[in-house]
C-alpha positions as CSV (number, residue, x, y, z in Angstrom):
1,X,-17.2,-4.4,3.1
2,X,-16.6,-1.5,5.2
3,X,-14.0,0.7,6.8
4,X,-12.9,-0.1,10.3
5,X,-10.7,3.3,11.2
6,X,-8.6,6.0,9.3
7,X,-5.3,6.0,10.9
8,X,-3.1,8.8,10.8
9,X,0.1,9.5,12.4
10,X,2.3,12.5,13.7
11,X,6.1,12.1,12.9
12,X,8.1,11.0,15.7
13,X,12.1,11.2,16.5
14,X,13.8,8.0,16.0
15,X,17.4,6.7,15.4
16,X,16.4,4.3,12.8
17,X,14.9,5.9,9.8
18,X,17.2,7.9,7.4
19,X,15.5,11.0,8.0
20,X,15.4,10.8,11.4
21,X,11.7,10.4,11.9
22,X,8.8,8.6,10.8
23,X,5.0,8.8,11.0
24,X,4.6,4.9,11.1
25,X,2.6,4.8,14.6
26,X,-0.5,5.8,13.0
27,X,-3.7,5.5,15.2
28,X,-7.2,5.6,14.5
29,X,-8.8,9.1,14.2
30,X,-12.1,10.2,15.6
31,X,-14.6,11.9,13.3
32,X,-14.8,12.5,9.7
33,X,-11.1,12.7,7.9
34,X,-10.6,14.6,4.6
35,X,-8.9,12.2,1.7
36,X,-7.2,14.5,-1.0
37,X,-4.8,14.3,-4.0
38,X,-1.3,15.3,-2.5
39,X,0.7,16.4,-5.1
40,X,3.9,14.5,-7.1
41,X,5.7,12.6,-4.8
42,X,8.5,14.0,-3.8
43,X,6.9,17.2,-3.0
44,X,2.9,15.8,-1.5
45,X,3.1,13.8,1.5
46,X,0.2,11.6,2.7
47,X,-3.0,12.0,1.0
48,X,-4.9,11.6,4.5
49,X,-5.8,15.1,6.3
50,X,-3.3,15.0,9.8
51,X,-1.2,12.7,8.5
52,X,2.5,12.8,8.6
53,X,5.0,11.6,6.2
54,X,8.9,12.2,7.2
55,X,10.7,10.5,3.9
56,X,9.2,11.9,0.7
57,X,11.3,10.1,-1.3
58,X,10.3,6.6,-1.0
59,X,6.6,7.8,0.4
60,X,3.6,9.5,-0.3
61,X,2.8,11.4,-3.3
62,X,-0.6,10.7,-6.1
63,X,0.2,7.6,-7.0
64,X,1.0,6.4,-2.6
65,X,-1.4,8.7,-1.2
66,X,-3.1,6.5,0.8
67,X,-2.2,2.8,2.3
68,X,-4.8,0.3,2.7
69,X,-4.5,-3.0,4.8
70,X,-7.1,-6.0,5.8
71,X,-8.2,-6.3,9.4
72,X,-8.3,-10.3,8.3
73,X,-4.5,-9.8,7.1
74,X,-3.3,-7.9,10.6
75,X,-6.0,-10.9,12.6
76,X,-3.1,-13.7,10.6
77,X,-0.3,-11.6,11.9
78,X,-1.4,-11.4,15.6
79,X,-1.4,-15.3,15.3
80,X,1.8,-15.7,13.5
81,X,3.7,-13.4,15.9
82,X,1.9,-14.0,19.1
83,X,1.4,-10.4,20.0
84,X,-2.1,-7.6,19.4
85,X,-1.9,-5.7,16.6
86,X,-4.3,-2.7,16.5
87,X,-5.3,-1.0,13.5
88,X,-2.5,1.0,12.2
89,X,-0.4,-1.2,13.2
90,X,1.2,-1.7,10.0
91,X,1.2,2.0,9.2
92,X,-1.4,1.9,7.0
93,X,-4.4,4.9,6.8
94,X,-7.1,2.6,6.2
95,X,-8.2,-0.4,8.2
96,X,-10.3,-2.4,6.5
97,X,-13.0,-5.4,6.7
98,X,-14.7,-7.8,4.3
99,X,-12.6,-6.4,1.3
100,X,-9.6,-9.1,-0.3
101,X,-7.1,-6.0,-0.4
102,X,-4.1,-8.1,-1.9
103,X,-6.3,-10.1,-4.7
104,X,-7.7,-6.5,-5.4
105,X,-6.7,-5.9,-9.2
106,X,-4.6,-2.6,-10.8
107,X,-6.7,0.1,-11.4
108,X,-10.0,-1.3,-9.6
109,X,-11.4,1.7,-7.9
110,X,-13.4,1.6,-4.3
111,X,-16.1,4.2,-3.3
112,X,-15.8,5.0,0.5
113,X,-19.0,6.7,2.1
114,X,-20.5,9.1,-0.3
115,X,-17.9,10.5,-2.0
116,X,-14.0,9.6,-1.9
117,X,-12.6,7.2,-4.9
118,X,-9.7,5.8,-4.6
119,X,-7.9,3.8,-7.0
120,X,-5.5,1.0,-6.1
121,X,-2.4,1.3,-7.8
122,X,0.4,-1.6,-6.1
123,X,1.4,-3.4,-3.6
124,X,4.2,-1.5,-0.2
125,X,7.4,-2.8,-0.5
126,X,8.5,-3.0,3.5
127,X,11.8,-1.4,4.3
128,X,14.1,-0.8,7.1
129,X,12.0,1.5,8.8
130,X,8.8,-0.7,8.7
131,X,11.3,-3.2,10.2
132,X,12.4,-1.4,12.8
133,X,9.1,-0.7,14.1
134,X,7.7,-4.1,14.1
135,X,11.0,-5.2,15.3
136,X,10.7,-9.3,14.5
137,X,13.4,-10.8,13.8
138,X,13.4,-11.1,9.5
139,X,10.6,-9.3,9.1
140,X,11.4,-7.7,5.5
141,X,11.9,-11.4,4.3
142,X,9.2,-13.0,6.0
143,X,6.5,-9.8,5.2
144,X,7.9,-10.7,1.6
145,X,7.1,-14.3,1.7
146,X,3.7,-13.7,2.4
147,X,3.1,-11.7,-0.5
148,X,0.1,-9.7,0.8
149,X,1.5,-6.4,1.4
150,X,-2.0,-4.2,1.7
151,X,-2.6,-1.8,-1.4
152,X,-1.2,1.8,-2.2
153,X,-4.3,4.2,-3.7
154,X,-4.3,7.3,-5.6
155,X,-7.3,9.3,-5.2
156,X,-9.8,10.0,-8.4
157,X,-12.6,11.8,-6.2
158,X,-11.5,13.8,-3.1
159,X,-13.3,13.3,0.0
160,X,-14.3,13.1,3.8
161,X,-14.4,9.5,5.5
162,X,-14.9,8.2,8.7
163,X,-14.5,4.4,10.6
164,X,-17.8,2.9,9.6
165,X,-18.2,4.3,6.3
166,X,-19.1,1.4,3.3
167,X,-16.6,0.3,0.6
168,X,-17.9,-0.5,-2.9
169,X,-16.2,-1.6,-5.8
170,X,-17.0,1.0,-8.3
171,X,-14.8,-0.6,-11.1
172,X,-12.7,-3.7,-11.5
173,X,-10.8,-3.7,-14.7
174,X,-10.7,-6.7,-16.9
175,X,-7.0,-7.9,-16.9
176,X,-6.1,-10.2,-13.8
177,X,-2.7,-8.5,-12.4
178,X,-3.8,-8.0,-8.6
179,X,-2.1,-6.5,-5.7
180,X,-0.1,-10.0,-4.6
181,X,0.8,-10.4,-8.5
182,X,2.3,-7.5,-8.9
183,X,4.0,-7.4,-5.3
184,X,5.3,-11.0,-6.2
185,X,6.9,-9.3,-9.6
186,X,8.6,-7.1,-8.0
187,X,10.0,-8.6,-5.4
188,X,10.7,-12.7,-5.1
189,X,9.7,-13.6,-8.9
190,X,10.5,-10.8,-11.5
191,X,9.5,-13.2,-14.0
192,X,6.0,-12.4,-13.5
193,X,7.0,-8.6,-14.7
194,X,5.9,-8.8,-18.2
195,X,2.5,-9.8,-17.4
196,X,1.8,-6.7,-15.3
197,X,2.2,-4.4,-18.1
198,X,-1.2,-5.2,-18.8
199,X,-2.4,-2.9,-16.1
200,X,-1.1,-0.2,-18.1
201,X,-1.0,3.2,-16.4
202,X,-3.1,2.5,-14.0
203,X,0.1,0.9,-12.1
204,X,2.2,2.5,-10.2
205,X,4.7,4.7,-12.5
206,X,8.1,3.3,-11.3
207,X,6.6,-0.6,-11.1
208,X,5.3,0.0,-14.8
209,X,8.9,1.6,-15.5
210,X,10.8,-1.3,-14.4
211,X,8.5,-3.8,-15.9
212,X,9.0,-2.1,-19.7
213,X,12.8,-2.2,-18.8
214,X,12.6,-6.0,-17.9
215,X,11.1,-7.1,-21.1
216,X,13.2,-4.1,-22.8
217,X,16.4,-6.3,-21.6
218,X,15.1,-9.7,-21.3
219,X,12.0,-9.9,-23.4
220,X,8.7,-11.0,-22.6
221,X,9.6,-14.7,-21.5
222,X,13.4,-13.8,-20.4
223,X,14.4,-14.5,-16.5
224,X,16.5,-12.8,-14.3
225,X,17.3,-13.8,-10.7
226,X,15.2,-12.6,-8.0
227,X,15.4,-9.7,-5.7
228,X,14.3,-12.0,-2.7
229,X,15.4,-14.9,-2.8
């Protein structure tokens, strides 16, 4: 398992985003990048040195610092829509290889190089700006569908990393709610939402928030119609 490029991207003008810009056209950086906690979100942007976030409500901050996606996963994309995709492509900071991002479970941690931990704590939920950018025709529904949406990270131990570096798994906790599970509950099957609780805080504050509502209103085996349908 290893990292194939640290992406970062400069915000650029464009009509379609609510704040008028976006840093989604992230590209691969040369040379050693630093990888720090950036504050609450709302307030700390990207947790990626040179990396620009434009809407901090809906991005960045400790518990989306950094964004994680699968060379294999972009590889099934480039066949599906018939078109390159280069790392970054999908606005994420980390490209990597040999490492099943989406079956990667709440709270497992990943060493990268010698000293940067990072600690995966969901799955991105794609909006209109991620849209947009691909620009394929139902692309919110059909990145849905697939259910592997690439993991969101907060950072334990800060750190500098570079394309090449090696990715361990440093801890994998016992409980089986992965990226794609949780992903799936909060999107197309909300059922699923009471079994993620048992990723505790290690999930993402406002996925573990709306799963304590769900079984708060419907109980542990109660149903509610999907998001996505």
């Amino acid at each position: 398992m290893k990292l194939l490029s640290v992406n970062v991207g400069r915000l650029k003008p464009v009509e379609y985003a609510d704040t008028g810009a976006t840093g989604i056209d992230k590209r691969p950086a040369e040379g050693a990048v630093r990888v720090s906690d950036p504050g609450p979100k709302g307030e700390g942007g990207s947790g990626v040195a040179g990396d620009a976030i434009s809407d901090l409500r809906h991005h960045g901050g400790a518990d989306q610092a950094v964004y994680a996606f699968a060379r294999e996963d972009l590889d099934l994309w480039e066949r599906e829509l018939g078109r390159p995709l280069a790392s970054g492509s999908f606005g994420e900071n980390l490209t990597t290889s040999g490492l099943d991002v989406n079956g990667a479970r709440i709270g497992e941690r990943w060493r990268i190089g010698d000293e940067l931990v990072l600690e995966v704590t969901g799955g991105r939920i794609p909006c209109r700006t991620f849209a947009s950018w691909l620009d394929e025709k139902g692309w919110v529904r059909r990145f849905t569908r697939a259910a592997a949406p690439g993991a969101y990270l907060r950072v334990i131990t800060p750190g500098e990393i570079r394309a090449g570096d090696p990715i361990e798994i440093v801890h994998r906790p016992e409980h089986e709610v992965t990226v794609s599970l949780a992903f799936r509950a909060e999107t197309t099957e909300r059922a699923l939402l009471p079994q993620v609780l048992a990723a505790g805080d290690a999930l993402h504050p406002e996925q573990l928030r709306a799963a304590r509502e769900y079984v708060a209103r419907y109980g542990a085996g109660g149903t509610e119609q999907p998001v996505v349908s």
